[in-house]
C-alpha distance (Angstrom), angle and dihedral (degrees) to the residues before:
residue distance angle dihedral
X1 . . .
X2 3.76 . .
X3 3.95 113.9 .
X4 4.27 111.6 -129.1
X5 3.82 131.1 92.8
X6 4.16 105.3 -66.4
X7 3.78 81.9 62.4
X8 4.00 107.6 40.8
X9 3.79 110.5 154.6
X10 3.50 118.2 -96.4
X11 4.23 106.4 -88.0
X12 3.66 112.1 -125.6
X13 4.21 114.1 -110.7
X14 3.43 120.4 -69.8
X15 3.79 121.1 -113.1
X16 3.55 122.1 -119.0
X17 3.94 90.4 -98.1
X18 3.68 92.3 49.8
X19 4.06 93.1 48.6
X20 3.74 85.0 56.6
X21 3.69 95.3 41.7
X22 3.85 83.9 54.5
X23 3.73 98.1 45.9
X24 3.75 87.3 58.8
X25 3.87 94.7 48.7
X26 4.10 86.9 49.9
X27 3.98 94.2 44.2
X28 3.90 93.8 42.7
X29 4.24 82.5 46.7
X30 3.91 92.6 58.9
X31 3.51 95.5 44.6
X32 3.21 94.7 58.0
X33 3.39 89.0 40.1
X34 3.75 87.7 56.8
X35 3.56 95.9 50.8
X36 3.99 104.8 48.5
X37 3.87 110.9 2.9
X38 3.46 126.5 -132.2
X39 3.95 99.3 -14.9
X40 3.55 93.5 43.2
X41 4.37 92.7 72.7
X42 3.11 102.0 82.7
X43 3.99 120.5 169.5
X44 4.23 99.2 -130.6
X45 4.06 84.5 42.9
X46 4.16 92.5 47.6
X47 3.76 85.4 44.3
X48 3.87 101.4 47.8
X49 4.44 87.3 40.5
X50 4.09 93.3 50.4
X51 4.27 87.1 40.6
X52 4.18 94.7 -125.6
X53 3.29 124.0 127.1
X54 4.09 119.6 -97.6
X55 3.62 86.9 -118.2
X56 4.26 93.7 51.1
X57 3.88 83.0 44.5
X58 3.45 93.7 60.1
X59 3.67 99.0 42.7
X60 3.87 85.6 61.8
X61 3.90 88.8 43.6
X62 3.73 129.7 25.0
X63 3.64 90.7 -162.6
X64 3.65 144.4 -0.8
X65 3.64 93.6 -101.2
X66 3.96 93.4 55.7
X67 4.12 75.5 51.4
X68 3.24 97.3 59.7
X69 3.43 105.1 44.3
X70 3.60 89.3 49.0
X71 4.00 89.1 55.8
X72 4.09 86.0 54.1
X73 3.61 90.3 50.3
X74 3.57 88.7 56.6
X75 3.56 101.7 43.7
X76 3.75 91.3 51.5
X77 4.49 86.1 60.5
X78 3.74 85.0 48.8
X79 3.96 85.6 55.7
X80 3.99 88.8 44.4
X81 3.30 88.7 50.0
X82 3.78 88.0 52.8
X83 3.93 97.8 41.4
X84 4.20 94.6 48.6
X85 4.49 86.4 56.9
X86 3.79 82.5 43.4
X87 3.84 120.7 29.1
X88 3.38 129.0 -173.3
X89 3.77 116.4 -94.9
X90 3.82 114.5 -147.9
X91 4.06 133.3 122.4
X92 3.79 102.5 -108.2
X93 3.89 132.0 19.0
X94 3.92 90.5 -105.4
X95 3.63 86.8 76.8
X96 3.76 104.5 21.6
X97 4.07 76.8 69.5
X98 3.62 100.0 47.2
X99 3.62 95.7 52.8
X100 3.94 87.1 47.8
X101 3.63 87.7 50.0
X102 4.07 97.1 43.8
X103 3.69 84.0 48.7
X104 3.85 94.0 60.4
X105 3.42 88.8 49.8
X106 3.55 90.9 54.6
X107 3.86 89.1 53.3
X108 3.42 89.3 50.0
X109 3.86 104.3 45.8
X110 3.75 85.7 60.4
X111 3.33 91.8 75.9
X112 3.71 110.8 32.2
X113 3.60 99.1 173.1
X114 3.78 94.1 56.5
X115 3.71 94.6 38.1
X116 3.91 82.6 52.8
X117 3.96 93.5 45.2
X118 3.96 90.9 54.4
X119 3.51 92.7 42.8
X120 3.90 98.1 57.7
X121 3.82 88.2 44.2
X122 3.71 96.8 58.7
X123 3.91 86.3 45.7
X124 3.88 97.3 44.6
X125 4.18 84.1 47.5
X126 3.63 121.0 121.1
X127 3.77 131.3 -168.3
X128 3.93 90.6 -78.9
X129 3.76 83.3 70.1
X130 3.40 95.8 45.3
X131 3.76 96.6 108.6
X132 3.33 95.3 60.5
X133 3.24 100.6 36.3
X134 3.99 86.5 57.4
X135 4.29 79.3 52.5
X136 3.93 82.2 65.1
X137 3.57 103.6 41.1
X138 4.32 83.7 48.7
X139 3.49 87.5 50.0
X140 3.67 98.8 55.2
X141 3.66 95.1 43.7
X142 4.16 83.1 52.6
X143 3.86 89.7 60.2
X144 4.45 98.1 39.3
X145 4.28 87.7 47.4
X146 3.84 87.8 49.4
X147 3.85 93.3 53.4
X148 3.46 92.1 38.0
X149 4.28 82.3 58.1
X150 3.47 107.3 -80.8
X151 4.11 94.9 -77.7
X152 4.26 110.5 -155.7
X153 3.72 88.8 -162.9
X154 3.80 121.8 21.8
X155 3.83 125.5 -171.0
X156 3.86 123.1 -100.8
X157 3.79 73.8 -116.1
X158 3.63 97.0 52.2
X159 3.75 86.4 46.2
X160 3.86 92.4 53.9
X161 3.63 91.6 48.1
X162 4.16 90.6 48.3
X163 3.59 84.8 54.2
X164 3.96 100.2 51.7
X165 3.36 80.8 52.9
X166 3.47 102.8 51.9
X167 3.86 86.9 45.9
X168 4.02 90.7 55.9
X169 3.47 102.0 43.0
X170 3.86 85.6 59.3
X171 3.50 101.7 42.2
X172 4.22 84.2 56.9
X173 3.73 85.3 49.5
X174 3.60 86.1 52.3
X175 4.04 99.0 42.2
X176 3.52 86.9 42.9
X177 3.43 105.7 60.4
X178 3.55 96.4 46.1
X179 3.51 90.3 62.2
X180 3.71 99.3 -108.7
X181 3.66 108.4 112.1
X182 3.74 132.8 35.4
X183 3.69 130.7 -117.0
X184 3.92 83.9 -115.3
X185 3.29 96.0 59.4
X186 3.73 89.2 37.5
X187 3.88 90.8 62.7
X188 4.42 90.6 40.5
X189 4.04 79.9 56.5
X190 3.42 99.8 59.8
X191 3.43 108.7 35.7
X192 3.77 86.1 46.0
X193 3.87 83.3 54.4
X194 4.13 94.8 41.1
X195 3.87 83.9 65.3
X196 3.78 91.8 80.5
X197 4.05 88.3 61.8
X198 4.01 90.8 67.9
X199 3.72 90.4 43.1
X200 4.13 93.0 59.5
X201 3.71 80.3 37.5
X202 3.88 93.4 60.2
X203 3.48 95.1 34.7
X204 3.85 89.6 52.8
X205 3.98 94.4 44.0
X206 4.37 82.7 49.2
X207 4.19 85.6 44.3
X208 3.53 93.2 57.1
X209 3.95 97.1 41.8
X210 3.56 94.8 58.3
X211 3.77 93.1 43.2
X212 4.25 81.7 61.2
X213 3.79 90.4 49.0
X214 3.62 96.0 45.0
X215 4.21 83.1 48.7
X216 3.89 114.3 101.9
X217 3.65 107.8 -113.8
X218 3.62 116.3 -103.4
X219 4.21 113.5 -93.1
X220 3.48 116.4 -106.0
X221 3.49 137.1 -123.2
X222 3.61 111.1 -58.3
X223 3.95 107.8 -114.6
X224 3.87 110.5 -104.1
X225 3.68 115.7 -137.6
X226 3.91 117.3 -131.0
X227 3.77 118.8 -102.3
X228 4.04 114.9 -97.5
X229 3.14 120.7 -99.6
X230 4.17 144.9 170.0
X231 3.40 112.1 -31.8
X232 4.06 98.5 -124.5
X233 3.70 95.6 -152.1
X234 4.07 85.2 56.8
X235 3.65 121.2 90.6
């Protein structure tokens, strides 16, 4: 593979230390976050909050962006977290999903000004951010295959559908914090998008029924010859 950022080799695990260390960078980032937006992360401000060095700070993240798509990664295992103690509740996947997604939102809409700061990071992202913004995009498909009940091995079709998904729920993020949509017609969006989940789902459940139709029937018992016994013509 090609050497340059979008394909960085895969860093070793962290310590113990350096998990904490991190944890403090990613905290002191959404406060921050929290408190001003966007603008308000600054790298020498993140550094002197979390207590590391500008120079440690930067060999954790090249740049704020990388930052802050690294802090929306981690809020979105904090809402796993949340979400596997508390699962959604409704009849089929297409809306076990929606109210997963509509309950992100809700996470996020209590704090506009991170939500907003996360958002513009993912969109200002370039391919040296692309392995963590692939951490996000893994993240979210985590959460929508949990609601959908925790599938081990989803369809390409499933997998396309997750991904339209994923794409919508953004783009309301997106629309909605620029004013420009409603949190109505946030929640009409996705559940109108959710309904491709039970399509794939009945297409997969049809899939696998004709593969069993189209399957040989098992052999039967092999027929068991009587015992021998007295010829009758003998004696």
């Amino acid at each position: 593979m090609p050497d340059g950022p979008a394909h960085r080799a895969a860093a070793p695990p962290l310590t113990e230390r350096q998990r904490e260390r991190r944890g403090r960078i990613l905290h002191a980032t959404a406060q921050l976050a929290c408190r001003g937006g966007f603008e308000a992360v600054q790298m020498r401000e993140v550094a002197e909050t979390s207590q590391v060095a500008l120079g440690t700070l930067y060999r954790y993240f090249p740049s704020k962006v990388h930052l802050l798509v690294a802090t929306m990664r981690d809020q979105l295992e904090r809402l796993h977290a949340t979400l596997r103690k508390s699962p959604p509740t409704g009849e089929t996947a297409a809306d076990r999903v929606a109210q997963t997604l509509m309950r992100a939102f809700g996470a996020l809409q209590r704090e506009p000004r991170l939500a907003e700061a996360m958002a513009r990071a993912l969109t200002f992202a370039d391919r040296s951010v692309s392995p963590e913004v692939d951490q996000v995009s893994r993240q979210t498909t985590a959460i929508i295959l949990d609601a959908m009940g925790g599938l081990d091995r989803p369809t390409p079709e499933q997998l396309s559908a997750v991904r339209v998904v994923e794409h919508t729920w953004l783009s309301t993020l997106i629309t909605w914090l620029a004013g420009r949509t409603s949190l109505a017609q946030v929640r009409v969006d996705i559940e109108t998008v959710c309904r491709l989940i039970d399509l794939t789902d009945t297409g997969a459940t049809a899939a696998r029924r004709g593969e069993e139709a189209e399957r040989p029937p098992p052999p039967g018992p092999r027929p068991t010859r009587p015992p021998l016994g007295p010829d009758p013509a003998a004696g």
